[in-house]
Backbone as a printed PyTorch tensor [residue, N CA C, xyz], in Angstrom:
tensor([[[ 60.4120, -33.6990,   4.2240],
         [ 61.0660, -34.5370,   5.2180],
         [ 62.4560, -34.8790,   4.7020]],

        [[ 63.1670, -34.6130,   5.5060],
         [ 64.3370, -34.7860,   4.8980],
         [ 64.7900, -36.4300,   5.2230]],

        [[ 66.0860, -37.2500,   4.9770],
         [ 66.0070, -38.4460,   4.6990],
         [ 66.6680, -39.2290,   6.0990]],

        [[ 67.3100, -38.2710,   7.0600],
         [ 67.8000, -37.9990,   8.5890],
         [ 66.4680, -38.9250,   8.9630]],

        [[ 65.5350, -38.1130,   8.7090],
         [ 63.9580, -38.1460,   9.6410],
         [ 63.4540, -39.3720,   9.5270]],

        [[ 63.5480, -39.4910,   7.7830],
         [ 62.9450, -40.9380,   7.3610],
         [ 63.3390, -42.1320,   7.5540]],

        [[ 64.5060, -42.2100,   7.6900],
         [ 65.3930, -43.1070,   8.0180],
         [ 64.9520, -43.6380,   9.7290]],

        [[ 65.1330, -42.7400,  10.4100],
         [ 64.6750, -42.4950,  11.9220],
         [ 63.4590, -43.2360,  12.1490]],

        [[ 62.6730, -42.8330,  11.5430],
         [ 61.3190, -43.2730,  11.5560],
         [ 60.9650, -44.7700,  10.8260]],

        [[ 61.9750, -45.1100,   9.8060],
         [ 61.5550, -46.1660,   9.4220],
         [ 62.8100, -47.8230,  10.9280]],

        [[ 63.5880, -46.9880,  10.9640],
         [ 64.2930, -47.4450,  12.1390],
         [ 62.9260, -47.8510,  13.2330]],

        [[ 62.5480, -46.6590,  13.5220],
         [ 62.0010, -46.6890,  15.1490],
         [ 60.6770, -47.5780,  14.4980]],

        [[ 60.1980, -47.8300,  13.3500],
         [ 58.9960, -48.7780,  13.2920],
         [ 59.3230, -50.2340,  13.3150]],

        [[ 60.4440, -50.2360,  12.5670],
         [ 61.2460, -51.9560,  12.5410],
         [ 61.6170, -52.2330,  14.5260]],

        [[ 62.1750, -51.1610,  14.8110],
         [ 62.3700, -51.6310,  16.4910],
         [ 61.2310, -51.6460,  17.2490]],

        [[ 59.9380, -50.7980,  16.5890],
         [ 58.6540, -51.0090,  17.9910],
         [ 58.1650, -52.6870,  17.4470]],

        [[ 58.2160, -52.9550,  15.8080],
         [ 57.6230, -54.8680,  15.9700],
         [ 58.8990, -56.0620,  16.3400]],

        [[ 59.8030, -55.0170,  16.8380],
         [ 60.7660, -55.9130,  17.3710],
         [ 60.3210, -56.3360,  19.1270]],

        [[ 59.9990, -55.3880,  19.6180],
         [ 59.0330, -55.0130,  20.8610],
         [ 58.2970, -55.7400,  21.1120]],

        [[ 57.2570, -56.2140,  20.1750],
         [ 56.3260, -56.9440,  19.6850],
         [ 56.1130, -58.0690,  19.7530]],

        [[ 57.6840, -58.6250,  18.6440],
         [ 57.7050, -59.8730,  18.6430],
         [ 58.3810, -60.6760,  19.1210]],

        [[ 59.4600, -59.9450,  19.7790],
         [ 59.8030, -61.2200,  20.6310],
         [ 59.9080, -60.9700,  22.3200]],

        [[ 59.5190, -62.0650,  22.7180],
         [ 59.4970, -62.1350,  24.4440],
         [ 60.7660, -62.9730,  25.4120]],

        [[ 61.2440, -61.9530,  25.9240],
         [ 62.1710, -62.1390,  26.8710],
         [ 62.0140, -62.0060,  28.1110]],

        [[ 61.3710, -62.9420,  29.0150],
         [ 60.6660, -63.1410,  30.0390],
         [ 61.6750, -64.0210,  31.1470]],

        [[ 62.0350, -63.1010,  32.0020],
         [ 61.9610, -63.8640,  33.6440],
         [ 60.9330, -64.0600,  34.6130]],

        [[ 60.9150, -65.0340,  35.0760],
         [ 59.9630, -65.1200,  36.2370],
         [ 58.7600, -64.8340,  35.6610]],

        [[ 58.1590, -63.9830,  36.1250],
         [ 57.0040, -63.2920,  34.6220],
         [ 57.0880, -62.0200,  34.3060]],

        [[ 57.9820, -61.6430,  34.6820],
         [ 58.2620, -60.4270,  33.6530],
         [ 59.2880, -60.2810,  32.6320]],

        [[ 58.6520, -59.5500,  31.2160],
         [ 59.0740, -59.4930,  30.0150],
         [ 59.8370, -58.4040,  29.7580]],

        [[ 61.0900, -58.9020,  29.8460],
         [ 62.1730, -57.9510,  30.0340],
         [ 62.2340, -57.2690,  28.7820]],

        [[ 61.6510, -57.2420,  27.4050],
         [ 61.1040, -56.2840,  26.4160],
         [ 59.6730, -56.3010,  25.9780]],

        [[ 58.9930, -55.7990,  27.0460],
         [ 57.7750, -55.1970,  26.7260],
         [ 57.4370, -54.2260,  25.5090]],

        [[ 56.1550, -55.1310,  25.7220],
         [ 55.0340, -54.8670,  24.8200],
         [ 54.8800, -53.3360,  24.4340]],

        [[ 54.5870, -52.5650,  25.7880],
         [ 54.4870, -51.1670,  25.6670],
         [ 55.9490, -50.4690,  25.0340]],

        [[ 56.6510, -50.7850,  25.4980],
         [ 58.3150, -50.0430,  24.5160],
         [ 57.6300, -50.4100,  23.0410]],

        [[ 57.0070, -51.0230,  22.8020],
         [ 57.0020, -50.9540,  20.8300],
         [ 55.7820, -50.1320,  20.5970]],

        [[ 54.9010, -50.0620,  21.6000],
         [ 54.3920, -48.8160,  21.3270],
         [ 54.3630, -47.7960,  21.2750]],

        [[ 55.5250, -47.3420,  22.4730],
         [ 56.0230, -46.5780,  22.6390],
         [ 57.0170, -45.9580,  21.4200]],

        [[ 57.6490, -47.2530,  21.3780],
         [ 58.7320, -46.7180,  19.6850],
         [ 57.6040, -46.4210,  18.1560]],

        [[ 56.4090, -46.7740,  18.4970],
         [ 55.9990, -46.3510,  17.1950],
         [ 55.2660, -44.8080,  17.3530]],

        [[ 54.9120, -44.5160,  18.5110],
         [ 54.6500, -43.2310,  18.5850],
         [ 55.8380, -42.4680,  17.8240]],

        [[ 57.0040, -42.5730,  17.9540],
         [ 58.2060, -41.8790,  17.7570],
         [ 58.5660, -42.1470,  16.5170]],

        [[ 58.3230, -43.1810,  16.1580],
         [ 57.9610, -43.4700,  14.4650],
         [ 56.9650, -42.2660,  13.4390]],

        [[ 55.5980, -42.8110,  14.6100],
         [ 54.5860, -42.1060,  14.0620],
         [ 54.8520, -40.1720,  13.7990]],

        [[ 55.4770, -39.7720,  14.5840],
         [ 56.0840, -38.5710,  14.6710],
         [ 56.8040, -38.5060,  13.3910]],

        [[ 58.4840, -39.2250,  13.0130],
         [ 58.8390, -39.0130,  12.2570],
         [ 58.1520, -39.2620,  10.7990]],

        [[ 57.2130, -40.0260,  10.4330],
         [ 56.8050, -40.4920,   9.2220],
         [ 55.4090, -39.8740,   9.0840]],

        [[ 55.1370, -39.4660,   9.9600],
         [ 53.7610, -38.4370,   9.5540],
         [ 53.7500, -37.4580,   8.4260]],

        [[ 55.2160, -36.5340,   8.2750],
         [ 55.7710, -35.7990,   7.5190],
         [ 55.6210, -36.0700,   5.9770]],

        [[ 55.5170, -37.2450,   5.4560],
         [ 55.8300, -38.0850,   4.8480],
         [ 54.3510, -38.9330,   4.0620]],

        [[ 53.5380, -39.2400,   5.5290],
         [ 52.4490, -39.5210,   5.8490],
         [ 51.5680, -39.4970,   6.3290]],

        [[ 50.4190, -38.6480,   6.1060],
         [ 50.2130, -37.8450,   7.1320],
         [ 48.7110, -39.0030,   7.6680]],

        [[ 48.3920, -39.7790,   6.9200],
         [ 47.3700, -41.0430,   7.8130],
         [ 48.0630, -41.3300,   8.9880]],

        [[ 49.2860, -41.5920,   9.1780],
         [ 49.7000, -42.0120,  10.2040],
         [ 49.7070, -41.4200,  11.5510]],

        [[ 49.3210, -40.0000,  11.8630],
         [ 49.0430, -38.7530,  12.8090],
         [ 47.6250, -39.7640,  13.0240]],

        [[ 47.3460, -40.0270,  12.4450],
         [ 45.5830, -40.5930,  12.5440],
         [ 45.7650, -41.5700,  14.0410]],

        [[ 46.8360, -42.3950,  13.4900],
         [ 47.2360, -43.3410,  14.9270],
         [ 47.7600, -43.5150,  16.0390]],

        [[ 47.9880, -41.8930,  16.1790],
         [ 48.8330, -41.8550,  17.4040],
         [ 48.0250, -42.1830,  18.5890]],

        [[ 46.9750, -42.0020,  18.5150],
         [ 45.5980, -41.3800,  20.0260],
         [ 45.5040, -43.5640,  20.0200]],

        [[ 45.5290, -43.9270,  18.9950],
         [ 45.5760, -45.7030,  18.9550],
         [ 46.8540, -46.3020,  19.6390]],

        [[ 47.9810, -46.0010,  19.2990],
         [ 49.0070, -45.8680,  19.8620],
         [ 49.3070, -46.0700,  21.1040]],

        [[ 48.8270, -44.6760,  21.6860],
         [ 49.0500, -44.5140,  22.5740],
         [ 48.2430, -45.2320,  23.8470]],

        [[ 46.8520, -45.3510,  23.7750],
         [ 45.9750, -46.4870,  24.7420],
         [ 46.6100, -47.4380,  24.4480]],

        [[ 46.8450, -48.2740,  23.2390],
         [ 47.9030, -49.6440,  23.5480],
         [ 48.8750, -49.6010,  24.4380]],

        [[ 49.6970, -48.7400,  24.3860],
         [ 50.8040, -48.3990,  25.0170],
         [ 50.4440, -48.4140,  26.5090]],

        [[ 49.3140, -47.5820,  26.7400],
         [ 48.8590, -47.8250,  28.3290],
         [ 48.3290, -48.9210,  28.6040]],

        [[ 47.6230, -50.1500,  27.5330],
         [ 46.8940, -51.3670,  27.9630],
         [ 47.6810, -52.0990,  28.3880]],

        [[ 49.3800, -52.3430,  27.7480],
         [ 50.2890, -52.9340,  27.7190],
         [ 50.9190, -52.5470,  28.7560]],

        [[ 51.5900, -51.4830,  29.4730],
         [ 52.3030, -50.9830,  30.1240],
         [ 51.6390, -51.5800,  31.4670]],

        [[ 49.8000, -51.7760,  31.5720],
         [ 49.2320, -52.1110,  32.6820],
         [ 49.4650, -53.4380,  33.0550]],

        [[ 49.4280, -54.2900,  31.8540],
         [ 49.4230, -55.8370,  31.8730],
         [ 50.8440, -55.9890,  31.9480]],

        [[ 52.0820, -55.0470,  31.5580],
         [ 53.3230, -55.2320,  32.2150],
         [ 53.6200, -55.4230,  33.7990]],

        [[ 52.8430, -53.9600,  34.1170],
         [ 53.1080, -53.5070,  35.6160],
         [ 52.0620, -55.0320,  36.2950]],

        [[ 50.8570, -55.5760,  35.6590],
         [ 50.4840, -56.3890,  36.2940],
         [ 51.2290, -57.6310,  36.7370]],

        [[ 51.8650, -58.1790,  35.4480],
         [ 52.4130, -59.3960,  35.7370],
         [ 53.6700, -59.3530,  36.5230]],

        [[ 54.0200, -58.3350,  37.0810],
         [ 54.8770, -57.8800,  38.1760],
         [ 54.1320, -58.6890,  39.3560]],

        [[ 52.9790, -59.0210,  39.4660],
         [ 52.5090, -59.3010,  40.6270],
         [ 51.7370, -60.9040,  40.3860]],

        [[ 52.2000, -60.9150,  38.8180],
         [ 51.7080, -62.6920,  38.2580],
         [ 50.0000, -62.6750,  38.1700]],

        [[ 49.8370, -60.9620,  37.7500],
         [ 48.4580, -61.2560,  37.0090],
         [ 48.3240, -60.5200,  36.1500]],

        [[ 47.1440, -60.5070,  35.0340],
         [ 46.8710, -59.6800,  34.2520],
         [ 45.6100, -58.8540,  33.9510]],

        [[ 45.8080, -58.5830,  33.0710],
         [ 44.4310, -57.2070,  32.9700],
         [ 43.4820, -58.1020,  32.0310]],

        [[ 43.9580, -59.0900,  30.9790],
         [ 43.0990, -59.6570,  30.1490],
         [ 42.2110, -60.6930,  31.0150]],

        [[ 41.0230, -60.9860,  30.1940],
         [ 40.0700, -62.0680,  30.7620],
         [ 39.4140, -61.3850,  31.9080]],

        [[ 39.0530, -60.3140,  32.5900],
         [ 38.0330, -59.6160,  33.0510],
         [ 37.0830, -59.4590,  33.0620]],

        [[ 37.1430, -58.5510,  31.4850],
         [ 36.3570, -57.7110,  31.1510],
         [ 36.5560, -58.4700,  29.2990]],

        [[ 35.5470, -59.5010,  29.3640],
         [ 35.7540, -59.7980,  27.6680],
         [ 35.4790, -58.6160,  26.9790]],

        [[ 34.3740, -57.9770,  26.9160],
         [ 34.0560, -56.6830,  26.2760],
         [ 35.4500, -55.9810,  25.5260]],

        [[ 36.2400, -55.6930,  26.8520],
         [ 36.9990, -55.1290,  26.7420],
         [ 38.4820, -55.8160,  26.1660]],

        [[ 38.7160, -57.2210,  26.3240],
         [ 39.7420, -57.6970,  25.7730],
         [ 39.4030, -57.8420,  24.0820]],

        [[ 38.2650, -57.6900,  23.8990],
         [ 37.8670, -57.8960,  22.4370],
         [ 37.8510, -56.3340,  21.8330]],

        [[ 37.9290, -55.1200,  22.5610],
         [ 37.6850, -53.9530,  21.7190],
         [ 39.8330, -53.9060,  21.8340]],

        [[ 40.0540, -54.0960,  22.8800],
         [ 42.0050, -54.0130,  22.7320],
         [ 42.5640, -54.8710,  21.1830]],

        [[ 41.5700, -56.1150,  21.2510],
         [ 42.4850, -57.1060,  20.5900],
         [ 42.0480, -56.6470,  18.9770]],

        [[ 40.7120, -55.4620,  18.4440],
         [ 40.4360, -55.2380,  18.0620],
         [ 41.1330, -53.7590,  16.9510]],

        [[ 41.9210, -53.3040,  18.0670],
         [ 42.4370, -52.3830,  18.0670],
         [ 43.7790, -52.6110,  17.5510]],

        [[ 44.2380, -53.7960,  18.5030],
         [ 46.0680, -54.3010,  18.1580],
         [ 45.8910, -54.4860,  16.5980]],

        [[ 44.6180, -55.1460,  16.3570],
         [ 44.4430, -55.6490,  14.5060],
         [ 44.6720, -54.0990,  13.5150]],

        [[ 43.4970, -53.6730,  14.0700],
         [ 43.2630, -52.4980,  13.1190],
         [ 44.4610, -51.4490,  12.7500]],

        [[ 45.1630, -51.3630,  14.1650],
         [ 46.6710, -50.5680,  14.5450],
         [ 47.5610, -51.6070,  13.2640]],

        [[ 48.0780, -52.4180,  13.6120],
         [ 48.6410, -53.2770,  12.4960],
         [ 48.4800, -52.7440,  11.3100]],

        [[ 46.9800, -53.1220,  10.6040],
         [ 46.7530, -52.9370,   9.6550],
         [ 47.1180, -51.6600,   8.5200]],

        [[ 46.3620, -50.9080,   9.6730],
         [ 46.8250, -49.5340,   8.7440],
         [ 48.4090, -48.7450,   9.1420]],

        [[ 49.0030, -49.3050,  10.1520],
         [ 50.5710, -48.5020,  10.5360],
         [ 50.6470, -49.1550,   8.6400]],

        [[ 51.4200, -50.7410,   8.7690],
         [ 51.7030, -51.3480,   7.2280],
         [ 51.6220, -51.2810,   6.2590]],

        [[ 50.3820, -50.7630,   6.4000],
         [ 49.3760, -50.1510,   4.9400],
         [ 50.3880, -49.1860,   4.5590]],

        [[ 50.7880, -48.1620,   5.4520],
         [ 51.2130, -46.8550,   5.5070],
         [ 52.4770, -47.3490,   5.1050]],

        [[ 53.0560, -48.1280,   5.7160],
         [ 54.6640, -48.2960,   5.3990],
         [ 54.8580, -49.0240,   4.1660]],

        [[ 53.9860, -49.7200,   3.5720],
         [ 53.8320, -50.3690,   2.4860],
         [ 53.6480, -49.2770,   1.5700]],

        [[ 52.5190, -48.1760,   1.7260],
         [ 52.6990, -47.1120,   0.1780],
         [ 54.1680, -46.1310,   0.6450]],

        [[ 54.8760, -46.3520,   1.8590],
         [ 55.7890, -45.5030,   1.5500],
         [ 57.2290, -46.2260,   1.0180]],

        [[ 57.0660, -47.8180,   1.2560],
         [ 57.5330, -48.5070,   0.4030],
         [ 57.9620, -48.4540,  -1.1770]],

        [[ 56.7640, -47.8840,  -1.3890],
         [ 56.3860, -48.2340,  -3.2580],
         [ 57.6730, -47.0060,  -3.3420]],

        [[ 57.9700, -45.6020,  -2.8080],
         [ 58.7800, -44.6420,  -3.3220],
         [ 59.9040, -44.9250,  -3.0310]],

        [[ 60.5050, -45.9130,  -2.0570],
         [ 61.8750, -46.1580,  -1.5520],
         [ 62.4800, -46.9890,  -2.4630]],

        [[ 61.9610, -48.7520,  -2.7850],
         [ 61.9130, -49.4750,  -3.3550],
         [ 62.8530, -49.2130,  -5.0810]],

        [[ 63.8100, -50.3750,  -4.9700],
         [ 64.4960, -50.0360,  -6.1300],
         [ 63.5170, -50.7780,  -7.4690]],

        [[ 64.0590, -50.8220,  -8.8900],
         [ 63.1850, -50.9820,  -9.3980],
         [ 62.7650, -52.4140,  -9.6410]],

        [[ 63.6360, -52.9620,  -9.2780],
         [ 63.4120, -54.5280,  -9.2280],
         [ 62.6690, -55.4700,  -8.3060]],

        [[ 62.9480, -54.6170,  -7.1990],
         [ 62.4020, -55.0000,  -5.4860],
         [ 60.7020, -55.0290,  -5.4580]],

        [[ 60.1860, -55.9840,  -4.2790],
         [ 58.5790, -55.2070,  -4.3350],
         [ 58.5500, -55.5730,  -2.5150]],

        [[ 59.3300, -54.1510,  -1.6370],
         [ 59.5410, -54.5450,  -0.6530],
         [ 57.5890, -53.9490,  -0.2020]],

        [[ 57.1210, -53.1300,  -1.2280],
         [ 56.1290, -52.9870,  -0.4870],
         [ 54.8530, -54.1130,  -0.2380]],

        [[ 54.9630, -54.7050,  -1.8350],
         [ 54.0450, -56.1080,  -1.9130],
         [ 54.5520, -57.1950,  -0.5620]],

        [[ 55.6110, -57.2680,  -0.2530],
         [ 55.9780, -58.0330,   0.4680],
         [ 55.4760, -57.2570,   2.3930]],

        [[ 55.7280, -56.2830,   2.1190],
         [ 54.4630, -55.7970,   3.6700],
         [ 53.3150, -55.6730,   3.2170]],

        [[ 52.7470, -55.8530,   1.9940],
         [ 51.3540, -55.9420,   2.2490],
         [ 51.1690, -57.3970,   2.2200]],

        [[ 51.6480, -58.3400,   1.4940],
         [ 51.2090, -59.5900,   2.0180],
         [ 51.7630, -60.2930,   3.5290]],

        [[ 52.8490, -59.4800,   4.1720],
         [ 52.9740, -59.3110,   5.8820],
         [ 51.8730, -59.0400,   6.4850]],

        [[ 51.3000, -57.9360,   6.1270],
         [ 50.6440, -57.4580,   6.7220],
         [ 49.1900, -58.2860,   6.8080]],

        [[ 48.5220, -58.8040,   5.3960],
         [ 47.6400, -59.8890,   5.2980],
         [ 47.7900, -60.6940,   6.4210]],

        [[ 49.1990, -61.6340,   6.0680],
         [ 49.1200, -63.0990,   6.8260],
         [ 49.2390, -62.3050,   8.7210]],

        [[ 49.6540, -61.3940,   8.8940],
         [ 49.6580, -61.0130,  10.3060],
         [ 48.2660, -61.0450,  10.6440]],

        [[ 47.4790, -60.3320,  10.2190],
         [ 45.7860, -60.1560,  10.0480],
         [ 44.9670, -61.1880,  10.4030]],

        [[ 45.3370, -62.0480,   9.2800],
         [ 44.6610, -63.4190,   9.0730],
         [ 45.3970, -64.4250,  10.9430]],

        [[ 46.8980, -64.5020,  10.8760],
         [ 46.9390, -64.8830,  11.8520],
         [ 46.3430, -64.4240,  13.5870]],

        [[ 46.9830, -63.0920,  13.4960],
         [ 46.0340, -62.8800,  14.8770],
         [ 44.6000, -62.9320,  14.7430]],

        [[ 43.9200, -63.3720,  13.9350],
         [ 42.8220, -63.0680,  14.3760],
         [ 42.4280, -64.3930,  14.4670]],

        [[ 42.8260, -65.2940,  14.4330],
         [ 42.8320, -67.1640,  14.2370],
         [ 43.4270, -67.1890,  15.7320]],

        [[ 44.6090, -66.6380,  16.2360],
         [ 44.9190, -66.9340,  17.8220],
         [ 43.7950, -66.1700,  18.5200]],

        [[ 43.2170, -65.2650,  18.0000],
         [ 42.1850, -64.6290,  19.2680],
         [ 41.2080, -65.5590,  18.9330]],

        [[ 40.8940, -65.6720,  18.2140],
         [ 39.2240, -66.6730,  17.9770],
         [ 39.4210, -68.1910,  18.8750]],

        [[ 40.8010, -68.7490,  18.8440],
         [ 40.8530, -70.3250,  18.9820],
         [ 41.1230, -70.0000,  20.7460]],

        [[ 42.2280, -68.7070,  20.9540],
         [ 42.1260, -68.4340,  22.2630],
         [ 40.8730, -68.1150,  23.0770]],

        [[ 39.5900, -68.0470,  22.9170],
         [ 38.7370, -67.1940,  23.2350],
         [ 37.8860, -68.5750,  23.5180]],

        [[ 38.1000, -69.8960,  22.7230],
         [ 37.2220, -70.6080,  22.7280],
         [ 37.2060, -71.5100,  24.3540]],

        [[ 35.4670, -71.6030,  24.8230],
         [ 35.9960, -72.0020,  26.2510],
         [ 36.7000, -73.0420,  26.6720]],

        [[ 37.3870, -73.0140,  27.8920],
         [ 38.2710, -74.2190,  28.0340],
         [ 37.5560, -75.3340,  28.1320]],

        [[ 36.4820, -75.4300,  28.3510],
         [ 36.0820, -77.0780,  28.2870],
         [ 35.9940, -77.4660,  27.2280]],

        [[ 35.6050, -76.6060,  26.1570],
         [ 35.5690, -76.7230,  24.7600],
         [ 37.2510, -77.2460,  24.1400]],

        [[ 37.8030, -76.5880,  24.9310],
         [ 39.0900, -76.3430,  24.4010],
         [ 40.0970, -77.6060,  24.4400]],

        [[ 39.8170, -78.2750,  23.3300],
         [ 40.4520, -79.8380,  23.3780],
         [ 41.9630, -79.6460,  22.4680]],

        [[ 42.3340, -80.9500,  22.1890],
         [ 43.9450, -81.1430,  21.9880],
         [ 43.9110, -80.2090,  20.3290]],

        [[ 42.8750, -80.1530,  19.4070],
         [ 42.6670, -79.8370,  17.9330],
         [ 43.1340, -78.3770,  18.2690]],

        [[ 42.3810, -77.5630,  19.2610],
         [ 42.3750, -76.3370,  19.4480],
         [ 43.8020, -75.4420,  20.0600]],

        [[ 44.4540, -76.6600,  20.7980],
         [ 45.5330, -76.1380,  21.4160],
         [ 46.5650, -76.1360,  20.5240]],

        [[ 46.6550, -77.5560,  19.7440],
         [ 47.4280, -78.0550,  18.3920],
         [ 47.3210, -76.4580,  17.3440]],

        [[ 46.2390, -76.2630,  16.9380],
         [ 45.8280, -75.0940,  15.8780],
         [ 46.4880, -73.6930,  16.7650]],

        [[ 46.5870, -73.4190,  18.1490],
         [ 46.7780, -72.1310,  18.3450],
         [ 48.5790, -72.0160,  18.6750]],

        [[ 48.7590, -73.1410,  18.6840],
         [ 50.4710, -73.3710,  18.5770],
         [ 50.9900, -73.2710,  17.2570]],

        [[ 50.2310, -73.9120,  16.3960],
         [ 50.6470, -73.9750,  14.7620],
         [ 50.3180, -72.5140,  14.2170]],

        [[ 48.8690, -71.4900,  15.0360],
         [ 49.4530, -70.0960,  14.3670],
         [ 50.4880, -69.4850,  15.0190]],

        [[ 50.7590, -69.3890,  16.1540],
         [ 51.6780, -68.8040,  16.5180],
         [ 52.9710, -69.3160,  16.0690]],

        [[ 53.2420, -70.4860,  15.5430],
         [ 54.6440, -70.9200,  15.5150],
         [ 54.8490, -69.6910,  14.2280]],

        [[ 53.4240, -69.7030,  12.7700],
         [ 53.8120, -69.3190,  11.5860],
         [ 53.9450, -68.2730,  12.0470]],

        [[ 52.6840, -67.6820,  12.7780],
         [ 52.7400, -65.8980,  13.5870],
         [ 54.4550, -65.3380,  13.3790]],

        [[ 54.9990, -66.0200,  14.3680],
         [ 56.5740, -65.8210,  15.0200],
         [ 57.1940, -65.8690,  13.7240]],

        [[ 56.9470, -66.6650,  12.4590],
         [ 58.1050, -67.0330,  11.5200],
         [ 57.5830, -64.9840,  10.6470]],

        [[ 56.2520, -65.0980,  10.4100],
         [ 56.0250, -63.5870,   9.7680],
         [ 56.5450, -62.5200,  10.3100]],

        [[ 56.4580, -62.9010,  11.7100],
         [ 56.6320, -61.4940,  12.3400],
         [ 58.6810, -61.1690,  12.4070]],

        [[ 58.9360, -61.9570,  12.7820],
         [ 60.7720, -62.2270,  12.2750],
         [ 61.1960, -61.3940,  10.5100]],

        [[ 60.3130, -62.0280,   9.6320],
         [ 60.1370, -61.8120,   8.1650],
         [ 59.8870, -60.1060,   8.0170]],

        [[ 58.7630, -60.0760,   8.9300],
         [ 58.6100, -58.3300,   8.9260],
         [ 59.8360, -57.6480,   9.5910]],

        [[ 60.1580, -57.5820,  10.7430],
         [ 61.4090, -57.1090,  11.5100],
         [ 61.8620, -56.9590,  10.3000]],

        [[ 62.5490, -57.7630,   9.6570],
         [ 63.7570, -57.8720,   8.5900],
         [ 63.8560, -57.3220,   7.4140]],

        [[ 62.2480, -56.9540,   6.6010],
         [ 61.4560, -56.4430,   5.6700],
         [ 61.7710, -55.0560,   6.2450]],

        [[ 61.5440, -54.5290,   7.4060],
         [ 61.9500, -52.9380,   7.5670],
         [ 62.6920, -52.4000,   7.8650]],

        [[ 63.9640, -53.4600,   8.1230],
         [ 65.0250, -52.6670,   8.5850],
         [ 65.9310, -52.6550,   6.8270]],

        [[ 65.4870, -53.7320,   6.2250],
         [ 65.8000, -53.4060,   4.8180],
         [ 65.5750, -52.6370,   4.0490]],

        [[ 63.8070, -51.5500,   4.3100],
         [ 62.8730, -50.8070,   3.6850],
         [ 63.9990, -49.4580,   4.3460]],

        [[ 64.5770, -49.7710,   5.2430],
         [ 65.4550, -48.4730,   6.1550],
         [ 66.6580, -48.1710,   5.2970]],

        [[ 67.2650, -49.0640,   4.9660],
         [ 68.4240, -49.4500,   4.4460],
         [ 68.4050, -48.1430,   2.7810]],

        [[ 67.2430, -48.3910,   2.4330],
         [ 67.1930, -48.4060,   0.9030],
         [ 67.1520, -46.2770,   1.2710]],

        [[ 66.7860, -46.0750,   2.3580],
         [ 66.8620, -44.3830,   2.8640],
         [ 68.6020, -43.9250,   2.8200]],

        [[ 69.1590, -42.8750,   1.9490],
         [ 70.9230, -42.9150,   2.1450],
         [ 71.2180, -42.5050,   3.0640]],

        [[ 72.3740, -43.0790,   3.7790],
         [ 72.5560, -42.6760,   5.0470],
         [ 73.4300, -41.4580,   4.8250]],

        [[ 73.2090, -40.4770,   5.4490],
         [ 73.7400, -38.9030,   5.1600],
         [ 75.0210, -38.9510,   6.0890]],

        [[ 76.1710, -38.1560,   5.7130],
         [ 76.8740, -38.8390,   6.9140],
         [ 77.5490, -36.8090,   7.1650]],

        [[ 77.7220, -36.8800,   8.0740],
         [ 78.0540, -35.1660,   8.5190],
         [ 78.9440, -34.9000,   7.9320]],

        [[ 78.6420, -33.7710,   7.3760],
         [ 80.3520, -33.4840,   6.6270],
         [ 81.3050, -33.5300,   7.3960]],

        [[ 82.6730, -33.8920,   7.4130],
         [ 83.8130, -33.4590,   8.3070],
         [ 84.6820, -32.3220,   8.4350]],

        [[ 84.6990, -31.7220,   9.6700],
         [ 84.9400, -29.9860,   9.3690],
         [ 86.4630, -30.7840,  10.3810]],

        [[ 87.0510, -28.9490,   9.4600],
         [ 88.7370, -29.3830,   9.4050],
         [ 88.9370, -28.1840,  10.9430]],

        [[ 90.0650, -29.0280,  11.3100],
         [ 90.1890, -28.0280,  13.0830],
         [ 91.2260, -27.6360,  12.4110]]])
């Protein structure tokens, strides 16, 4: 893989949890959807497969996010959504968003360890991203899930306080990979003489 590619790819993974994490919403639609970062990590997943080849593993994961999201986009076009249906099914998605996480990071974390200067530990620092992301979504799905009558001021208090930290990690990561990008040399075209 040459360093064009890697670079590319470590780009297009920092822009799909940019996708991710932050919401820019009119009316109710999220003028940077969910599905564009899945979409950008397919294109990730492409370039860094080369490199890594677990990551080919996630494309077929990928890509159903990409359509779960794209649906609950096109839904809230109409101010509804696809979640809360079918619990079954919001629990095998939300199951999936985890596991997807887990191992994309994993991946970018051991390709970390070879980029990484010798002082740096940008990869320790996505794997303990990647932890507290883990640990957090899975604290907003559990406290979200709990029923609303159940669902008193402790519960609403707790699912605001993960998401506030959620938002502060997920900012921390963005920033963690566009730095992990940085450390790839940027090749620059030779300049040919007219």
């Amino acid at each position: 893989m040459n360093d064009e590619t890697l670079r590319r790819g470590l780009s297009e993974a920092a822009w799909g949890y940019f996708f991710l994490t932050f919401d820019l919403t009119i009316g109710a639609v999220n003028l940077l959807p969910r599905f564009a970062g899945y979409l950008v990590f397919l294109l990730a997943i492409r370039d860094l497969s080369g490199t890594r080849r677990d990551l080919a593993g996630l494309r077929p994961m990928a890509s159903l996010l990409a359509l779960w999201e794209a649906g609950q986009w096109l839904a809230s076009w109409a101010g509804a959504s696809l979640e809360g249906h079918i619990p079954l099914l919001d629990l095998v998605v939300a199951a999936a968003e985890l596991y997807f996480a887990f191992q994309f990071l994993t991946d970018l974390a051991a390709l970390a360890e070879n980029l990484q200067g010798p002082e740096e530990n940008l990869a320790g620092r996505l794997r303990g991203l990647r932890t507290a992301n883990l640990l957090l979504s899975t604290a907003c799905c559990l406290v979200s899930w709990v029923p609303e009558v159940a669902l008193r001021d402790w519960a609403m208090a707790a699912l605001l306080g993960f998401s506030l930290v959620g938002m502060v990690v997920a900012v921390i990561l963005v920033v963690t990979l566009f730095q992990l990008r940085a450390r790839v040399p940027d090749r620059e075209l030779p300049q040919q003489n007219i």
